[in-house]
Structure formats: structure tokens, C-alpha cells
N, C-alpha and C positions, 0 to 999 in steps of 0.2 A: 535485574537491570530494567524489565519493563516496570516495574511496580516503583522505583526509582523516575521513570520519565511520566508518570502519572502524578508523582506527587510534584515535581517540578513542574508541568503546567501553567499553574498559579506561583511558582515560587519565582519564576522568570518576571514577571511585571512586579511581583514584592520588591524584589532586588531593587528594579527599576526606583521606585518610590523611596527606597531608602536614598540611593544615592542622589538623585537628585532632591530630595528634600532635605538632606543632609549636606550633603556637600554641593548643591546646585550652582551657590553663588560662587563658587571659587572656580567653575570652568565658563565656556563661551553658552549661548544657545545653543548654537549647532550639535557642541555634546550631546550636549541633553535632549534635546531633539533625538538624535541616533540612538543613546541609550534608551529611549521611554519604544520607538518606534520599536527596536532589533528585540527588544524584551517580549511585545506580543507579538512580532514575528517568529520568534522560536516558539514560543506556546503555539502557535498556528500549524507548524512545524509537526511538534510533539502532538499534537492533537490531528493532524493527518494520521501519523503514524498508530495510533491508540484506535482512530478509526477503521484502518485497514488492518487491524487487528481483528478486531470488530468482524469487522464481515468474516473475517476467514476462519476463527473461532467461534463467533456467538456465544451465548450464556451470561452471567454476569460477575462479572471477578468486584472484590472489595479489597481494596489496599488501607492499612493503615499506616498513617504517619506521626499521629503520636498519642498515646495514650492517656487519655486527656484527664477524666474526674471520674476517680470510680469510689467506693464507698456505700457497705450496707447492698441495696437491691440497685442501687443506680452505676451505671458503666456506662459514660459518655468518650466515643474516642473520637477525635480530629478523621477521620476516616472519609476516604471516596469511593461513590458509585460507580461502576461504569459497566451499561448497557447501552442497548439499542436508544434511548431515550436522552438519555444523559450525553452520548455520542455526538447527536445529532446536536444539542445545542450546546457544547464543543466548538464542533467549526462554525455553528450561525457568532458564540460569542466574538470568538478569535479572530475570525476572518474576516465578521462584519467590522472586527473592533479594530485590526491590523492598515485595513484600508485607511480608515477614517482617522487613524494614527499620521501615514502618511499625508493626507490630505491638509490636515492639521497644523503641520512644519509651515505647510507656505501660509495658511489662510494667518494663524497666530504672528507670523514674522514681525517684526519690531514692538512687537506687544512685551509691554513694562514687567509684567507675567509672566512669562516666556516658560518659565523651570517649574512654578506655583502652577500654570495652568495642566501639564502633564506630568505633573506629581499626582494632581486630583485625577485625569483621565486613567493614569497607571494604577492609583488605588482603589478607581470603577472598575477593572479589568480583574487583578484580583479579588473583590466582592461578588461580582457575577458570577466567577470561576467557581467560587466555594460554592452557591448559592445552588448551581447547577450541577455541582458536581460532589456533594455531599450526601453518605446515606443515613443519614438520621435528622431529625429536625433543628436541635441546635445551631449545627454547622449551616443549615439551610439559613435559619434567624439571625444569624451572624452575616450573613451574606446577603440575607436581606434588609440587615440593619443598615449592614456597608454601603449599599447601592442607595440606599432613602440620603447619607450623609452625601455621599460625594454627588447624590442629588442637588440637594440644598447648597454644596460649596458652590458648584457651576452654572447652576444658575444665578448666583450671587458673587459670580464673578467679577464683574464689575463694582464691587461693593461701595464704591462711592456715588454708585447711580441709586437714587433714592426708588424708581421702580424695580429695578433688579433687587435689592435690597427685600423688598417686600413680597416680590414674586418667588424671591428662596425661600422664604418665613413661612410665605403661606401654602409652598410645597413639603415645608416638613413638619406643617402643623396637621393639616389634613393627611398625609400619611401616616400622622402616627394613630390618629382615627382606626383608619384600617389595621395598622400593627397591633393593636389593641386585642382585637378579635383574633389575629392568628395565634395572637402569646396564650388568650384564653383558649384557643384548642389546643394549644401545645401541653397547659394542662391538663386538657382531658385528654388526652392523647397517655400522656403518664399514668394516672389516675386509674384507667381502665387495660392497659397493659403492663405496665411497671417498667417500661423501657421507651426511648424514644429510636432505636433502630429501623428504618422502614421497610427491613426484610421479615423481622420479628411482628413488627405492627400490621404488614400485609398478610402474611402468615395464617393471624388470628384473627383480622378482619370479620369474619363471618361471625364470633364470636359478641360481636356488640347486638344491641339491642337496637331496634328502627330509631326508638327514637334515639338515643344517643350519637348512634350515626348521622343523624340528623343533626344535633346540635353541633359536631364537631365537624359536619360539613359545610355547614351553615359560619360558625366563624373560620375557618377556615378560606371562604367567600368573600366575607367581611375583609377580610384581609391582602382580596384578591383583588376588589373592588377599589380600593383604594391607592394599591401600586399598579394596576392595569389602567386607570383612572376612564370609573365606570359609573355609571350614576349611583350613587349623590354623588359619588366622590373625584366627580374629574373636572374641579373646576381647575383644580391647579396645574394642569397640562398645559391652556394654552398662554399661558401666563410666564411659563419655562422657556418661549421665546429669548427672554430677556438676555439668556446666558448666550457664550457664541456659536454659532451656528454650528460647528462640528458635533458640539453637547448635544445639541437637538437633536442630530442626525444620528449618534453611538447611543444615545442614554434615553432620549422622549418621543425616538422614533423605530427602533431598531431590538433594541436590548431590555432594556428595565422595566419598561412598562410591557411587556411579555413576559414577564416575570410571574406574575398572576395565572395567566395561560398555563404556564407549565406547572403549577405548585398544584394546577385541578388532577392536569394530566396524571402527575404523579402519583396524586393520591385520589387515584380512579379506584383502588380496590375499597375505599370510604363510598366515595358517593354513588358507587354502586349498590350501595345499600338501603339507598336513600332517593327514590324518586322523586319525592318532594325539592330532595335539595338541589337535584337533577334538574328540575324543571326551574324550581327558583334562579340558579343559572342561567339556562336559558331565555329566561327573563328578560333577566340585568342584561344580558347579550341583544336580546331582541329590541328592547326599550332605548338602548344605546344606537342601534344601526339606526333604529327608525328615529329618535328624535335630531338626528344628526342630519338624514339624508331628508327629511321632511321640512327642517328648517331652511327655509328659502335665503335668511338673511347671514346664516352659519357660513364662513367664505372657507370652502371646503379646499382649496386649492394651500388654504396654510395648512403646513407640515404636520402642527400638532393636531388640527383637527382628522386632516386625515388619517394621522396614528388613531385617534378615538374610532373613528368610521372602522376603522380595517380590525381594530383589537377587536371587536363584538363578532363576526365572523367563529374568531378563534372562541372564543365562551361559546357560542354556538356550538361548533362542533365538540369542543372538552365535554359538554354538556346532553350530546348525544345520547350517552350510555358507552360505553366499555365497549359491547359488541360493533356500533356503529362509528366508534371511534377507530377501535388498534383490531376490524376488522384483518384475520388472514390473506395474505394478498401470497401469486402462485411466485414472485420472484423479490424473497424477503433482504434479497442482498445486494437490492438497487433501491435502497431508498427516498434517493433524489427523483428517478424515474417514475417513483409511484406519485410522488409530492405533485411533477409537474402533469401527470395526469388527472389527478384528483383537482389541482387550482389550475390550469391552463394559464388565467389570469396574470399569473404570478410572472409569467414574462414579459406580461406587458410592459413597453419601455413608459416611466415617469410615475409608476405603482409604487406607492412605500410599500418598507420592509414585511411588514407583515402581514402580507398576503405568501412571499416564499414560508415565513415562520411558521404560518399556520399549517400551510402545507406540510412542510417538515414536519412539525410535530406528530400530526396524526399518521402520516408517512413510520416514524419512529415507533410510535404504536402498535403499528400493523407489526412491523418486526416483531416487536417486541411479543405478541400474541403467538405470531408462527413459532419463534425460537422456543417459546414454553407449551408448546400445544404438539 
């Protein structure tokens, strides 16, 4: 039964997407409206309940749903994670994405769109969900292929406005820049383990060589840089205005562009291997806070810039190291509690998203260290 409410998560806003993109036009807005909201509201739902599992178990359970491509040495399944890490942005997707569902009904209201624009929201929700909640890299790449597309629809929402138009094109051109480099670790990812599992690949971790570690953390980076939209590659952020303001607030403020943040996280048992890539990291992090907050003429009050400002923070601390990140903390089954001690900030009222994210995450870390230590 519970391994059932795990795979439904994401299958609740699937649903969503079919029906209204199937059968959209044959009911009112309001439908569809109800159906796209109540669909990640039950994910939100489900993902409470997965998480107060969570604390009261701990450990990491893997559910498979379906047995995807196996043949020879390769065995890829549809399969989900869930740990302290994967938990955590759970409810940051869900709940950030459930509100801004609701928000959505009014702001969208007599828009020509109405069923086309939460078809795309509801098939961002299921891509994040995989993305997040995937233990192996494919299902990751799929979920982050998802979230670059339903990128590019919504901000090119407007598709007859010749800027919106250009402002989607040149969010999924430059993405795929960064896609580039993570596909190429995902090779070397196979290559050097013969599995793409990341229970299996953290496992043997220790078994690569500096520099290889290096290369695969390094694209890996590349990859990070580009959906987190970090230097070079964040011109296309504030240009994502174009799309309507909800998109900004769920997809270019909140969700996607943290997306990078967590793929370091995750594959902290790599760049731990690898100082250099550690530091190169920290970098791209530091290079980004400071040309942001340095630039006098940069008008930091717009949304997407301050998504760029607050994302480098988070590569900061992803970039810490392992120990400095998912440090042990004495009460690992409050994780929000740690979050808001560690960022204080993070309550401040008219703070984007990711200032709580970052916290979280390193917050989820710490668990994650206590429950295996």
C-alpha cells in the first residue's frame, strides 16, 4: 500500500495532463482548473504522508514501478528514491507547486488558454516529481528533460508575442548547452560502473580515479550551470519573464532552476572526490552572488534576478564538501527546524524561494548523514 502511494505522487498530476489535454475542450475552465489544482493537491497530500513516514522510520526504501530496459549488463527500472533528501524536495515541489496551482485559477481567468496553460503547469509537476524523486540517472534526465520542455512551452505562452516567442527559444537553446555535459556524464557514469543505479554508483564511488571524478563532476556542473542558470549560462532567466507570472513564481523562481542545486547534492558521494570540482563549484557560486550583487544597474527587485542572486548561496553550500554540507545535527527528525536555524533569512517576509530551498536541502543532508552514521 505504501509503495503504491509513492508511485502515485506523480501519477496524480499525469492524470491531470491527460485529461485535460485530451479532453480539455469538451468541459468549462473551472473543470480543469479543479482537476489540474486537486491533482497536486493530493500529491502534496501523499507526499506529507511519505514524509512522516520518513521521520518515523528513516533509512531508504526504493519502490519500483516498472521494469523498464534490461538486456546484457544494463538494467534501467522506472524506480523511486526516497530518503531524507528526496523527502524534502517532495514537499518544497508539491506544496510550492499546489499553492501557486491555486493562485493560478484566478490570475489565468478568461485567458483564451485556460486548459493549454495547466496542461503545461501539470506536466512541469510531474517532471520535477521524477527528477526528484528518481534513483538512477535516466529517470533523473527524463525529468530533467521534462522541466527544460514545459520550460520553453510557458514561457512561450504567449506564442504570438514575438518576444515571448524568442525568450522560450533562447531558454531551450541554452539549456540544452548545459544538457550536453550532464548526458556526457551520464556516460561516464555507465562507462565506469556498468549501471546507472545511484545506490550502486555511490556504493563504488571511491573506486574512480581523481581525475575521473573530476571529469564526471565537472559535466555534471556543466549541466548544473545551465538549469540553475549560473554563469555563462543564465542569460536566459531573466528573459523567462515573458511567460505569465505564476510560470515565473513555480518554474524560474521556486522549482527548476534548483534543480542543479540538488543534482550536486545528490551526487555529493562524486564530488567528494574531487576538490578541484568542489572548488570549481564554488566558483560558479561565488562569481554569480558577486556579479549580481555588485552590479549597480542589475535591478535586483525583479524576480528572476533575485532567483539568480539567492541560487549561488545554494552552489555555495552544495560545494562545501559532504562534511560541511549533511553535517550531523543532535535532532535529525526536525528538519525544517535545522533549515530555519541554519538560513534565519529564510523568513524574512518578500525573500524568494530559495533561500528556504537552500536551507532545506542542506537541512535534508544533515539527516541524511545522522540516519547512515
Amino acid at each position: 500500500m505504501y509503495d503504491w502511494l509513492i508511485i502515485a505522487i506523480p501519477v496524480f498530476p499525469l492524470v491531470a495532463v491527460l485529461l485535460n489535454g485530451l479532453l480539455g475542450s469538451r468541459y468549462s475552465h473551472d473543470i480543469a482548473g479543479r482537476i489540474a489544482c486537486s491533482s497536486v493537491g493530493l500529491s502534496f497530500a501523499a507526499a506529507l504522508v511519505v514524509f512522516a513516514d520518513q521521520l518515523q522510520t528513516g533509512g531508504v526504501r526504493e519502490v519500483i514501478a516498472y521494469r523498464w530496459i534490461f538486456g546484457g549488463d544494463l538494467n534501467i527500472n522506472l524506480a523511486f528514491l526516497i530518503d531524507p533528501l528526496s523527502c524534502i524536495m517532495l514537499l518544497v515541489v508539491t506544496g510550492v507547486g499546489f499553492l501557486i496551482h491555486l493562485y493560478s485559477v484566478g490570475y489565468m481567468h478568461g485567458e483564451e488558454g485556460f486548459t493549454r496553460f495547466f496542461t503545461y503547469m501539470n506536466l512541469f509537476m510531474v517532471s520535477m516529481l521524477l527528477l526528484v524523486m528518481g534513483n538512477n540517472y535516466v529517470v533523473l534526465f527524463i525529468g530533467w528533460e521534462g522541466v527544460g520542455l514545459c520550460s520553453y512551452l510557458l514561457i512561450g505562452y504567449y506564442y504570438d508575442k514575438v518576444s515571448a516567442a524568442k525568450a522560450a527559444t533562447k531558454a531551450f537553446v541554452v539549456n540544452r548547452i548545459g544538457d550536453a555535459g550532464f548526458l556526457l556524464a551520464i556516460f561516464l557514469v555507465f562507462y565506469n560502473f556498468g549501471t546507472l543505479d545511484y545506490t550502486q554508483v555511490f556504493a563504488h564511488a571511491g573506486q574512480l580515479s581523481p581525475k575521473m571524478a573530476t571529469a564526471i563532476a565537472l559535466c555534471l556542473l556543466v549541466g548544473a550551470i545551465g538549469k540553475s542558470a549560473q554563469l555563462p549560462l543564465y542569460t536566459w532567466l531573466p528573459d523567462a519573464m515573458e511567460g505569465p507570472t505564476p510560470v515565473s513564481a513555480l518554474i524560474h523562481a521556486a522549482t527548476m532552476v534548483t534543480a542543479g542545486v540538488y543534482m550536486i547534492v545528490r551526487n555529493h558521494a562524486i564530488y567528494d572526490l574531487s576538490p578541484a570540482a568542489m572548488t570549481t563549484v564554488a566558483v560558479v557560486g561565488g562569481t554569480r552572488l558577486a556579479s549580481v550583487l555588485g552590479a549597480s544597474e542589475v535591478p535586483v527587485n525583479s524576480l528572476h534576478h533575485q532567483a539568480c542572486r539567492s541560487l549561488a548561496p545554494g552552489l555555495l553550500a552544495a560545494a562545501w564538501s559532504p562534511d560541511g554540507l549533511v553535517e550531523a545535527v543532535e535532532a535529525p527528525g526536525h528538519p525544517f527546524a535545522v533549515a530555519v536555524q541554519w538560513h534565519p533569512e529564510c523568513l524574512a517576509p518578500g525573500l524568494p524561494m530559495q533561500h528556504l530551498f537552500a536551507a532545506l536541502v542542506e537541512a535534508a543532508g544533515r539527516v541524511a548523514t545522522s540516519a547512515s552514521s
